[in-house]
C-alpha positions as CSV (number, residue, x, y, z in Angstrom):
1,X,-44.8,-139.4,-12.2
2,X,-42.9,-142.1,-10.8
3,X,-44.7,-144.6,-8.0
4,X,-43.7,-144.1,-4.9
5,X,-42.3,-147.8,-3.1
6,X,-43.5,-148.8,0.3
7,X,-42.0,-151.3,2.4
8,X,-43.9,-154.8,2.2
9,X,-43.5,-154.8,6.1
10,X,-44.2,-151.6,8.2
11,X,-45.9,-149.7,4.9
12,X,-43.6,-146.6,5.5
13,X,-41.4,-145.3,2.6
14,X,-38.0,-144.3,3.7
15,X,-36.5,-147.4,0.8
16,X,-32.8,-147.2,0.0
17,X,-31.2,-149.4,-2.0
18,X,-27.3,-149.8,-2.2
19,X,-25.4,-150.2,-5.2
20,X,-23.9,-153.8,-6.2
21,X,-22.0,-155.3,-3.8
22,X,-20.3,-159.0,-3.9
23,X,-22.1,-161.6,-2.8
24,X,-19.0,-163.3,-1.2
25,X,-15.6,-162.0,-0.5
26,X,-12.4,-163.9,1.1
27,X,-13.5,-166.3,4.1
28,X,-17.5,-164.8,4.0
29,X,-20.1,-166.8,3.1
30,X,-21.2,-167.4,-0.8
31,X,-24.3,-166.0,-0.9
32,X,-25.0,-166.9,-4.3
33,X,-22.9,-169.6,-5.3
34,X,-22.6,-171.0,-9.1
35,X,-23.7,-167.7,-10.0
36,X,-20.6,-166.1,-10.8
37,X,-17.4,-166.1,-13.0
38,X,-13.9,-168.0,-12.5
39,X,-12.5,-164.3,-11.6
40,X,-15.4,-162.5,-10.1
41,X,-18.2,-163.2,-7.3
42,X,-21.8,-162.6,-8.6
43,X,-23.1,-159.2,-7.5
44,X,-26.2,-157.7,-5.9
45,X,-28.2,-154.9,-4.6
46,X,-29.6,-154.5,-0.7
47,X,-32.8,-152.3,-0.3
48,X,-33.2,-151.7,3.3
49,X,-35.7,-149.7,5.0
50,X,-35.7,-146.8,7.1
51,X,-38.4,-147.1,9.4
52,X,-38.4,-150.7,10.6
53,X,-35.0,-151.6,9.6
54,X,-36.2,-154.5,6.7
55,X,-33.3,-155.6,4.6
56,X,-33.5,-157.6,1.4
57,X,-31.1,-158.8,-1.3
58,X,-31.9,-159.3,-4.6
59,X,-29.3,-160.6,-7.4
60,X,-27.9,-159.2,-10.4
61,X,-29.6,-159.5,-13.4
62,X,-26.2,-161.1,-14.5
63,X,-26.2,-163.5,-11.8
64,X,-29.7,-164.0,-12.4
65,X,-28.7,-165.4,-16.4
66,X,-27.2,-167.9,-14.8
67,X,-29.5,-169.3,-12.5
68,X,-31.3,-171.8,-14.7
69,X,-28.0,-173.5,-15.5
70,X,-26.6,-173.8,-12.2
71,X,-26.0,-176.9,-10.6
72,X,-26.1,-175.3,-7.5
73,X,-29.9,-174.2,-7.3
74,X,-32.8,-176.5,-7.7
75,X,-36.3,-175.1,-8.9
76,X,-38.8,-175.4,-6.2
């Protein structure tokens, strides 16, 4: 049986999460810059919860292959 997710703010378990979606597009902001390819943005996925309204982005396991090579991103 598969575990149920909760959302880390209110506890309450109406979770959706959206399909991949560019992380920049024409004059919007690059969300996740260095991360993508000469002719396409990197992509992620938006959970966002029904009860308290809690968004959250996470990247692309494609743009994530990147990330340690980037230029753009410094390890903290």
């Amino acid at each position: 049986m598969m575990e149920s997710k909760k959302c880390p703010e209110c506890g309450g378990g109406g979770l959706y999460r959206s399909e991949n979606v560019s992380a920049s597009g024409g004059d919007g902001p690059n969300f996740l810059p260095g991360l993508g390819d000469f002719f396409s943005y990197p992509k992620f996925h938006i959970v966002l919860c029904k009860d308290c309204g809690l968004t959250r982005f996470f990247a692309a396991r494609e743009a994530l292959s990147k990330l340690s090579d980037s230029k753009k991103w410094t390890r903290l």
